[in-house]
N, CA and C of each residue as an Amber inpcrd file, in Angstrom:
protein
   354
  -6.0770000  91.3400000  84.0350000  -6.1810000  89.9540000  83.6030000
  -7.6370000  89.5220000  83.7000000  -8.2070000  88.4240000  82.8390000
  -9.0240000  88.3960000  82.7690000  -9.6170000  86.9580000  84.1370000
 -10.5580000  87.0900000  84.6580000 -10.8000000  85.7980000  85.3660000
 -11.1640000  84.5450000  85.1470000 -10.6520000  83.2560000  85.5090000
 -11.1230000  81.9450000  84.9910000 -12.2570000  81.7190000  84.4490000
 -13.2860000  82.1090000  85.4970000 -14.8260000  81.6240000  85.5620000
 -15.1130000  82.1900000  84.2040000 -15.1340000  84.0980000  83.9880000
 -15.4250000  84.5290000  83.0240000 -14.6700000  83.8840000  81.2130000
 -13.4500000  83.7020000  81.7780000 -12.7330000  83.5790000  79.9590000
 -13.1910000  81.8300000  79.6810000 -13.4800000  81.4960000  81.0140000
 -13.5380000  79.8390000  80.5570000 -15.1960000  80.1040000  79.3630000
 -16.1310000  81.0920000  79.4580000 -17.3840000  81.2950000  78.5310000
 -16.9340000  82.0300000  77.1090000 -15.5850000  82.0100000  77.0760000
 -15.3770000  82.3720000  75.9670000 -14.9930000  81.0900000  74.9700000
 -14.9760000  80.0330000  75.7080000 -14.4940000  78.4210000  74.7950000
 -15.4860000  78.3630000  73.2320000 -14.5540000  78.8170000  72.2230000
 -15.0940000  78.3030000  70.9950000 -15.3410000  79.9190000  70.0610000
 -15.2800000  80.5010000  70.9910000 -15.2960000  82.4330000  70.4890000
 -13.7620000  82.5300000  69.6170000 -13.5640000  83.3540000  68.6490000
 -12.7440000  83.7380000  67.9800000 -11.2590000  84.3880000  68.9710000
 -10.0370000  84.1420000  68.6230000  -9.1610000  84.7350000  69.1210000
  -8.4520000  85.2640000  67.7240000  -8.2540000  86.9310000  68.4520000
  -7.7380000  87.6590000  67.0090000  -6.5110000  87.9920000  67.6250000
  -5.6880000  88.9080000  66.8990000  -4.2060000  89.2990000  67.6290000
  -4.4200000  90.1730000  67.8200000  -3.2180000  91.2230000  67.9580000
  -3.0730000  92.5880000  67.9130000  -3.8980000  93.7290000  67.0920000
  -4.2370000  93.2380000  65.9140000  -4.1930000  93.9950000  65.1440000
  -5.7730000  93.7390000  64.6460000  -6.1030000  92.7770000  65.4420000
  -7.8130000  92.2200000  65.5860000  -8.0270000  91.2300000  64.2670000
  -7.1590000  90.5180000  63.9070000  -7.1440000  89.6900000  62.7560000
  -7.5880000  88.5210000  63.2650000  -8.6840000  87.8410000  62.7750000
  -8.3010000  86.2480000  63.7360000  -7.1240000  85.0970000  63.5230000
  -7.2410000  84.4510000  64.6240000  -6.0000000  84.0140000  64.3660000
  -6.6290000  82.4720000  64.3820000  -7.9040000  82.1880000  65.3170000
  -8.2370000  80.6960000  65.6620000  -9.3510000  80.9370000  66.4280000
  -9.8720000  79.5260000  67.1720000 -10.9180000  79.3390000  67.9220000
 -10.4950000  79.0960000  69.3530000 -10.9570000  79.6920000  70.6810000
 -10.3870000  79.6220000  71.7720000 -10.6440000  78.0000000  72.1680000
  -9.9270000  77.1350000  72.9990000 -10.4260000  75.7990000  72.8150000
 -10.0940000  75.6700000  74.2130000  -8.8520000  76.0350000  75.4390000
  -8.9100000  76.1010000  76.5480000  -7.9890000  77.0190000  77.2280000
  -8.2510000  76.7860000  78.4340000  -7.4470000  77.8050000  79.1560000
  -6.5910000  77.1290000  80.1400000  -5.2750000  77.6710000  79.9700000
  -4.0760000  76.5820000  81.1200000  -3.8620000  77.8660000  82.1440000
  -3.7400000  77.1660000  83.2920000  -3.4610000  78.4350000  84.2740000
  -2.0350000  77.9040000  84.9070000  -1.7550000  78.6950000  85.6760000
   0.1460000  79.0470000  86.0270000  -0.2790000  78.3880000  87.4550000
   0.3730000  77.3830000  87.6850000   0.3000000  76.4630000  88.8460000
   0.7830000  77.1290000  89.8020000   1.8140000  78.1000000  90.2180000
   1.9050000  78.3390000  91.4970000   0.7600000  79.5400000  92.0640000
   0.3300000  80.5970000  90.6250000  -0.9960000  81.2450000  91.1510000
  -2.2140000  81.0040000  91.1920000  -2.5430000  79.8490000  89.7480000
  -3.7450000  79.2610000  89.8370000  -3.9960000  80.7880000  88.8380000
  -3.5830000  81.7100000  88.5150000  -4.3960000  82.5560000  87.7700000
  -3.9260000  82.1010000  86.2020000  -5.1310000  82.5490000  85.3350000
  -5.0130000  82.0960000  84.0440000  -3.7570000  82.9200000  82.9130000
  -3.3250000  81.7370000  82.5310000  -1.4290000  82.2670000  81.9940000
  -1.6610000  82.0490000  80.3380000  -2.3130000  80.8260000  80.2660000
  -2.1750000  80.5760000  78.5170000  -3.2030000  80.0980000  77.9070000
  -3.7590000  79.7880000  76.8590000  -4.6030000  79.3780000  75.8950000
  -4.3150000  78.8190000  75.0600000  -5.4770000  77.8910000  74.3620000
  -5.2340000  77.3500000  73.1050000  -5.7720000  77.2830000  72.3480000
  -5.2740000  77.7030000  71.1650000  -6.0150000  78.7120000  69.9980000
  -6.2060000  77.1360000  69.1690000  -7.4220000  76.8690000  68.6670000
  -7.3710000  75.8480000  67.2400000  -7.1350000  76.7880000  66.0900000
  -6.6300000  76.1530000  65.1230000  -6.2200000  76.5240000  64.0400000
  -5.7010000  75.7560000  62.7460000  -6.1850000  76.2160000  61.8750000
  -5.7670000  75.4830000  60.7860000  -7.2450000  75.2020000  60.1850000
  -6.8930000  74.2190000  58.7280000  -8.1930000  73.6610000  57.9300000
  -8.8260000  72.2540000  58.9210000 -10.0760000  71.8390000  58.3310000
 -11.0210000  71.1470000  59.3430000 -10.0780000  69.8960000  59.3780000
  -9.3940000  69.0050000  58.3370000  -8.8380000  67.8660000  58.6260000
  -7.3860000  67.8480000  59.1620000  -6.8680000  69.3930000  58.8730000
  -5.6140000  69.8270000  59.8100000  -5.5490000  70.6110000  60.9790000
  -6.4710000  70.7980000  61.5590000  -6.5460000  71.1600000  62.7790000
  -5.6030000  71.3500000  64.0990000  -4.7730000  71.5890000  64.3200000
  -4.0200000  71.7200000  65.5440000  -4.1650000  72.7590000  66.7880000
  -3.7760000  72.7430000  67.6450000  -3.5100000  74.0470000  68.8460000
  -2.1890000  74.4120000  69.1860000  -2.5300000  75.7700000  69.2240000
  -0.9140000  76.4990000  69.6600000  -1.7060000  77.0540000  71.1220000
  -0.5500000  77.4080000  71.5610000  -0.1920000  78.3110000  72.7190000
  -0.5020000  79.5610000  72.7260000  -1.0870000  80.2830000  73.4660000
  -0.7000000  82.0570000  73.6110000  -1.0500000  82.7230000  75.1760000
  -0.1080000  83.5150000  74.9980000   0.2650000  84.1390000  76.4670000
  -1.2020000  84.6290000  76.8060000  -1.7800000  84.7890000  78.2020000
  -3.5530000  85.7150000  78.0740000  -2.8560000  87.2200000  78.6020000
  -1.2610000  87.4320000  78.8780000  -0.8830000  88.5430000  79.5580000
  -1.2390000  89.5880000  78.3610000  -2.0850000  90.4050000  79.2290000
  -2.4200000  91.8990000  78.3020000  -3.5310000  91.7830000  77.1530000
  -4.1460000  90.1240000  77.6010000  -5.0710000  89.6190000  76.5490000
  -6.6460000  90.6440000  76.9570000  -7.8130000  91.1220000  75.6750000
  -8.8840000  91.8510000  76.3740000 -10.0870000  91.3060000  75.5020000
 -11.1920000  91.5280000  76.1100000 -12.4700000  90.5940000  75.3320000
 -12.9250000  91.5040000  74.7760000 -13.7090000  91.5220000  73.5820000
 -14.2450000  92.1080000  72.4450000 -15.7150000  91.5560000  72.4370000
 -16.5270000  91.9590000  71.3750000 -17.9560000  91.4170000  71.5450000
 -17.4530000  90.2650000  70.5020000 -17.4010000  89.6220000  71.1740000
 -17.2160000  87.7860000  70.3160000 -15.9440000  87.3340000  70.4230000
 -15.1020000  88.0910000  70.5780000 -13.9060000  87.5790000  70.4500000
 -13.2540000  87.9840000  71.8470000 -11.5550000  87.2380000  71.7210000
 -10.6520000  87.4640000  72.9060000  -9.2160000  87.7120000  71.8190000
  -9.0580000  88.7800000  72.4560000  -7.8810000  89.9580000  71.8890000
  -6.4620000  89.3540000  72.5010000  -5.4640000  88.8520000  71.5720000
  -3.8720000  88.5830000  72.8860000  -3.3920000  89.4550000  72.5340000
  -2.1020000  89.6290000  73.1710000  -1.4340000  90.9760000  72.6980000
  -0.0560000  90.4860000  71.4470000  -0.3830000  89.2930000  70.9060000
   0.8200000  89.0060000  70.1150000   0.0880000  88.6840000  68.7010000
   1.4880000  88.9760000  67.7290000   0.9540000  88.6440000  66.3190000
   0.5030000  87.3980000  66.1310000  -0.3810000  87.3430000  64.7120000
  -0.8590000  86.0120000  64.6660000   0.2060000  84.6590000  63.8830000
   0.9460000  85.7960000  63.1890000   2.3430000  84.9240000  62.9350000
   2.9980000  84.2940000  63.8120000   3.2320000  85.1120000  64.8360000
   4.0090000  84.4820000  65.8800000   2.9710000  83.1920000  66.5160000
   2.1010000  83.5680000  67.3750000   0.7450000  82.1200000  67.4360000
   1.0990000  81.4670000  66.8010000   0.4880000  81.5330000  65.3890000
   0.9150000  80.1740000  64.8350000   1.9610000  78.9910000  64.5040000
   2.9830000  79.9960000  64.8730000   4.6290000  79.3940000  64.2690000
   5.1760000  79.0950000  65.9800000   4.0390000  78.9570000  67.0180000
   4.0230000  78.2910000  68.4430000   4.3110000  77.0050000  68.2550000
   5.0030000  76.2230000  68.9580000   4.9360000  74.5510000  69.2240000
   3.7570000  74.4830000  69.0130000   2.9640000  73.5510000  68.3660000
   1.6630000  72.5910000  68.5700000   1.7500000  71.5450000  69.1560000
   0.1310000  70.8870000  69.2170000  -0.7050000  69.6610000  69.8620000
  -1.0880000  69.7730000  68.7180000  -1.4770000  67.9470000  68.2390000
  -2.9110000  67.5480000  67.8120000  -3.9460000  68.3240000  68.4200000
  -5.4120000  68.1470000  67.7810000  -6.2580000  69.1060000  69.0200000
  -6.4430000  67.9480000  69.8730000  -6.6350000  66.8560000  69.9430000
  -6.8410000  65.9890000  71.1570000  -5.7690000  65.3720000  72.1120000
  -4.8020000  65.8670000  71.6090000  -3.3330000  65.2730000  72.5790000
  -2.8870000  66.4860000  73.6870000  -2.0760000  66.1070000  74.8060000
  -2.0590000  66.6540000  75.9980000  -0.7200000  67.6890000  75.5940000
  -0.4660000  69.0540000  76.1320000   1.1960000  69.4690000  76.2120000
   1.9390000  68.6400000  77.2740000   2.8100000  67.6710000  76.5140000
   4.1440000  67.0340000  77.6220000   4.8870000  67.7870000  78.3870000
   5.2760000  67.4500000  79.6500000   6.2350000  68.4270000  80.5220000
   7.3700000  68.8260000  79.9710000   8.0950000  68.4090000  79.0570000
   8.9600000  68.4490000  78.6520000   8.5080000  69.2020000  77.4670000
   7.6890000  69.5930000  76.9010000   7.4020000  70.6670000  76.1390000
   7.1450000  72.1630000  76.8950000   6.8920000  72.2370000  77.9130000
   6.3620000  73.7190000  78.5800000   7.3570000  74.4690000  77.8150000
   8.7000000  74.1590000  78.3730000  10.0670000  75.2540000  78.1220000
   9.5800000  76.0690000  76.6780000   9.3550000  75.0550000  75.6490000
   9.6220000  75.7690000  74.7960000   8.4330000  76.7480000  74.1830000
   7.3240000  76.3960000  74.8790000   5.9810000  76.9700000  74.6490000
   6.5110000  78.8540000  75.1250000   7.3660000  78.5910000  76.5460000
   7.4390000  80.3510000  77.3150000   8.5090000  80.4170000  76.2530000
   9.7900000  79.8180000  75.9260000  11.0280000  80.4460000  75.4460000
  10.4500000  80.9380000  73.6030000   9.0790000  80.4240000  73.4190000
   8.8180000  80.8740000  72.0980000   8.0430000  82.2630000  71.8380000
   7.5140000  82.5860000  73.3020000   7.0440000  84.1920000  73.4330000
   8.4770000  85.2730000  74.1200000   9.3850000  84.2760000  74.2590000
  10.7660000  84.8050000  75.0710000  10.0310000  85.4360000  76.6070000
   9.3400000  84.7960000  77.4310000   8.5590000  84.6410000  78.9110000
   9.4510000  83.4280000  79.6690000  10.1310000  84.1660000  80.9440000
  10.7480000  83.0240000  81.8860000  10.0570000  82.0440000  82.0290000
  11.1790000  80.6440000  82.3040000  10.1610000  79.8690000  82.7330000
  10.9900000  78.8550000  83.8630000   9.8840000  78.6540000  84.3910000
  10.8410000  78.0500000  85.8900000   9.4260000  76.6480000  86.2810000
  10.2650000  75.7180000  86.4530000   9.3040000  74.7160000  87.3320000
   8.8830000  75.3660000  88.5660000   7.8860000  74.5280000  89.3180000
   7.6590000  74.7640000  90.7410000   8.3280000  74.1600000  91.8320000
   8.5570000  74.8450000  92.6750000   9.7470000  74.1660000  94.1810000
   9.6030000  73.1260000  94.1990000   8.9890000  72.0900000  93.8500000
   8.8610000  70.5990000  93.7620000   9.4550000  70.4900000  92.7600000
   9.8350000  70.8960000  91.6890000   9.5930000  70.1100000  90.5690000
   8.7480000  69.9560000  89.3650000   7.2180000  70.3080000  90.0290000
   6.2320000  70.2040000  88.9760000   5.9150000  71.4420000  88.2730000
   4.8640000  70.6340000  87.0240000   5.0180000  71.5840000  86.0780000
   4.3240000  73.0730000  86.1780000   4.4610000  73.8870000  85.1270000
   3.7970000  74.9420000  85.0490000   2.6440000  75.1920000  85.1850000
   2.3740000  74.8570000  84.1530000   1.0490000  74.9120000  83.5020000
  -0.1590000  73.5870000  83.8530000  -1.1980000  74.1240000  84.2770000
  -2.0770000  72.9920000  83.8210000  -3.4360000  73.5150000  83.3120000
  -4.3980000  72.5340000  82.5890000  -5.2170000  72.9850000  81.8180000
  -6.3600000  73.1570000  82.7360000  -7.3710000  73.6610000  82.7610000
  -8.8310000  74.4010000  83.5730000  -9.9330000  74.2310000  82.8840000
């Protein structure tokens, strides 16, 4: 896995898929609240006045010279729940962000959420 400090210098570098296609622009990194290690990203995508962000897993994700590699198609990315690019993911959206890579998903012993952004 890759480390916070390092992938957070990848903000604005290309994210390609599998198959090294791009898929979008890296825009942030959400990490998994009970490890604090980095779990997901958000790819921009789309034309300049349609712009949105999806989701993608960083599991098995690897850096390239310019880019950051996930291990999933770019079909799948894109056809992720979205955000506006300036609006927040609601708690009540997490579920479907993991159940759309088919990745468990469980609140934390409190209650709170998964994910938060870094």
């Amino acid at each position: 896995m890759v480390e916070v400090v390092s992938i957070r210098e990848w903000v604005g570098h290309d994210v390609v898929d599998e198959e090294k296609r791009k898929i979008g622009s890296l825009e942030a990194i959400y990490v998994d609240t009970a490890s604090d290690e980095p779990s997901f990203a958000t790819v921009t995508i789309g034309l300049p006045l349609q712009r949105k962000l999806v989701f993608v897993p960083l599991g098995g994700a690897k850096v390239g010279p310019g880019y950051l590699q996930v291990a999933y198609g770019g079909k799948l990315v894109k056809s992720c729940p979205s955000m506006d690019v300036d609006g927040e993911l609601l708690a009540d959206d997490e579920p479907q962000v993991f159940e759309h890579y088919e990745l468990p998903y469980h609140r934390g012993a409190s209650g709170e959420r998964r994910l938060a952004r870094r």
